[in-house]
Steps between C-alpha positions, in 0.01 A plus 500: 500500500849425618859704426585300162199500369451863511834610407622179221631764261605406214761766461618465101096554421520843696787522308319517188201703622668795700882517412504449118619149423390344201319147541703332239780594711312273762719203644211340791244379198101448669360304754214341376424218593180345361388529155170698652767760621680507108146535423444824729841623449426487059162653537601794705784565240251520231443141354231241553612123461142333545449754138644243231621830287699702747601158604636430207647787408716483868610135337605686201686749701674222649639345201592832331687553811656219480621515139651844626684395769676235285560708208638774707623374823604174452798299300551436227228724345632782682942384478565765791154303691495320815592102410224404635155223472191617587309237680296237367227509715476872404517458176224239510306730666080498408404705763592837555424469866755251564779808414387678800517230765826388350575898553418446877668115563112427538487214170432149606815317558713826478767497774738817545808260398697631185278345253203657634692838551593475162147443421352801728793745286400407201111564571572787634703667224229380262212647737700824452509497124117431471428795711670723213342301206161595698571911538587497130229292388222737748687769353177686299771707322603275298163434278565854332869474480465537121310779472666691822854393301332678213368796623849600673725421217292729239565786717839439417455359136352861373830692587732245426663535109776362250630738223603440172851388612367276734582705800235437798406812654246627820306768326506739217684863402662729770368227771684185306695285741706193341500210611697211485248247587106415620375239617203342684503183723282194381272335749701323774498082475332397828808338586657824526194677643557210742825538568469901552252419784677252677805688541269871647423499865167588421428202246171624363439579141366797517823612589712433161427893363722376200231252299523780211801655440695822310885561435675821336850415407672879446792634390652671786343517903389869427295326240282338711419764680385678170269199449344510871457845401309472156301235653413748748412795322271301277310294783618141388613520834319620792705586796210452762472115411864411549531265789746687734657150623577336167743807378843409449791683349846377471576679174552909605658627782173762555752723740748558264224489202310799694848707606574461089145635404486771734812619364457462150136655554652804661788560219223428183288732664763762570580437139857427598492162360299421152268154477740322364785576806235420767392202360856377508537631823149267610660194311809512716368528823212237397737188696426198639451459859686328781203257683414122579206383335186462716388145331765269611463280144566835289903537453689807682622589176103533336438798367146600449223762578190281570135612640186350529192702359120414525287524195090550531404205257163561374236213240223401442301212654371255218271352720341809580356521204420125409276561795338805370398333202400221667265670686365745187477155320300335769283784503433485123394149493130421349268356722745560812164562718361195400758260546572393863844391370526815328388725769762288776793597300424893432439468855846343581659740271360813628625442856868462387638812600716716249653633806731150498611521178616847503528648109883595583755374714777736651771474723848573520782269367909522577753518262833533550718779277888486490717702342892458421817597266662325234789388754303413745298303268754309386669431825158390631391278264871350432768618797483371862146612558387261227123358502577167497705587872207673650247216407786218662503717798132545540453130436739448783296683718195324421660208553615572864147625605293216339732181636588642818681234658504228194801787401682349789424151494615496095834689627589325789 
């Protein structure tokens, strides 16, 4: 075996194995070159084109991706899009193998001259989108989303309360904690579940920990720290399931927060200071800190505590016991012994094993808790940090990473 074909690296794939780049940051597309080698390539990603179902559904894939790609990426859907057509031979497409040699310059009659650059791009960027659509769709999560969405918001539900007056309040008594606002997120459109992935290096889906969502809207900063501590002491929240990378504060500075504490600790207990003068004291030092946010999409001035917990969701299997019957039934049936048909099926029956429909399902499911106060609220939702910014900006980003170098043709 000579030099170069021992050592024909493709450097941006080792890229994407050992250093940590993303392949929808990709730029090379494949090198395929027969429709036998799409055919290897597909099947060792997970999908089986001679099957007329998965084959289908990778069709489907390719049509939903590109409706998203217009929609989002392109003008005039999108005004801020790229101004430009997708090609006509793509969008005539009828088999999904045809993307991938287009992908590697390999389609009959494609010649690496601007149209069929233009045509590689775009099949590429699509390619990139129907990866995504496939991790969400595989994602087995999402067939209990319901009842996981359920099971963490009633935790939440039971200590939650309005008064007479209308006031919203965290708890009840001594314990009671006001509250200016609650709220849980609805179910993310799969556009934006789309657009989430596309713009994360790791552009998988079970990495969106925010599917299911909480938010506390306070009063004051030292307010929220009362509510992480109620939630606490009455194991709504469980410390040892909090996902150590997902934490986030940009709402307390916890150095000056502690120094305040300490001190108003040491004069209440001293009895130099009453509750009422320490708690004043804790209020003033409770300030906001002085830091760049870690997402860049997320405004400097975005105040928030945020966390991701994990919840052990726990129900029952229906088909667990459909099968249970089914066999009791079976084994009830008159003249069962006598009946070859009979007999066949309570044979059939009794070698399904109960051990594959388990009579619960558990696992743990993400949710994401954040926690703010009134001003921060308000500047969040309204100020410079507004929502409506942060989605642009992640759009933008999506954008980039999906066209690759259509960005630069549609600029030039």
């Amino acid at each position: 075996m000579d030099f170069n074909r021992r050592y024909d690296i493709r450097w941006e794939t080792l890229d994407i194995i050992i250093r940590g780049k993303s392949a929808i940051d990709a730029s090379t597309g494949f090198q395929l070159r027969t429709a036998e080698e799409v055919d290897r390539f597909v099947g060792s990603y997970g999908y089986d084109l001679s099957n007329p179902i998965e084959s289908a559904e990778l069709y489907g894939n390719f049509h939903e991706s590109l409706s998203f790609i217009r929609k989002n990426f392109l003008h005039p859907e999108n005004p801020d899009g790229l101004k430009l057509e997708v090609p006509r031979k793509i969008v005539e497409l009828v088999d999904v193998r045809e993307l991938f040699l287009m992908a590697s310059f390999s389609l009959p009659g494609q010649n690496q001259d601007p149209a069929g650059t233009m045509m590689r791009n775009f099949a590429c960027a699509i390619l990139k989108v129907m990866h995504t659509i496939s991790h969400i769709d595989k994602d087995i999560r999402s067939h209990y989303f319901a009842e996981c969405q359920k099971q963490i918001f009633d935790r939440y539900y039971r200590v939650i309360h309005r008064d007479a007056d209308g006031q919203l309040h965290l708890g009840e008594g001594e314990d009671r904690i006001d509250l200016v606002a609650f709220e849980t997120k609805p179910k993310k459109s799969r556009d934006s579940t789309l657009l989430k992935l596309l713009h994360k290096p790791e552009n998988v889906a079970e990495d969106i920990f925010d599917r299911v969502g909480l938010r506390f809207v306070t009063h004051t900063p030292l307010d929220a720290i009362r509510v992480l501590k109620f939630l606490k002491d009455r194991m709504i929240l469980m410390p040892p399931n909090i996902k150590p990378s997902r934490s986030r504060n940009s709402l307390l500075d916890f150095g000056a927060f502690e120094a305040a504490w300490r001190e108003a600790s040491d004069k209440w207990e001293r009895r130099e200071w009453n509750n009422e003068r320490a708690e004043q004291f804790l209020q003033a030092g409770s300030r906001y800190p002085n830091q760049d946010p870690d997402n860049p999409h997320s405004s400097k001035f975005y105040r928030a505590i945020q966390f991701t917990c994990r919840q052990l969701v726990k129900f029952r299997n229906p088909l667990h016991d459909e099968i249970r019957e089914l066999k009791a039934h079976v084994k009830a049936m008159d003249g069962a012994q006598e009946s070859p048909a009979a007999k066949a099926l309570m044979d059939r029956v009794e070698r399904v094993d109960l051990k594959l429909a388990p009579r619960e399902f558990r696992f743990f499911y993400p949710y994401e808790v954040q926690l703010m106060d009134k001003a921060s609220a308000e500047e969040n939702e309204r100020g410079r940090s507004a929502h409506s910014e942060y989605k642009k900006a992640q759009v933008q980003t999506a954008l980039r990473r999906v066209m690759g170098a259509l960005v630069d043709v549609a600029r030039a």
